[in-house]
Wavefront OBJ file of the C-alpha trace (Angstrom):
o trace
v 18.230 18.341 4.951
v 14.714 16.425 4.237
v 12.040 18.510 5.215
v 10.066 15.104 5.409
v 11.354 12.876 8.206
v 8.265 11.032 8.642
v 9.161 9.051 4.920
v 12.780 7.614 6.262
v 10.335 6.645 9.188
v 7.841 4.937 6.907
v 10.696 3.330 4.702
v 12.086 2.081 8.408
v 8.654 0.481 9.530
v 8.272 -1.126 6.475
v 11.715 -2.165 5.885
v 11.209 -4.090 9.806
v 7.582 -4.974 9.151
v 9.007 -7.036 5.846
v 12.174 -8.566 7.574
v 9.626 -9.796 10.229
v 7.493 -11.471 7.991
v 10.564 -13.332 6.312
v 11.853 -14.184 9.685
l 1 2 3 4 5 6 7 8 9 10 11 12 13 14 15 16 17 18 19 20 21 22 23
């Protein structure tokens, strides 16, 4: 188990943040 759950949720934002910007 990742003791760091807040990274997946960075690597989520960004991931969103980057498709919204190519949309």
């Amino acid at each position: 188990m990742d003791r760091h759950p807040s990274s997946h949720i960075i690597e989520l934002r960004a991931f969103l943040f980057l498709d919204f910007l190519i949309f």
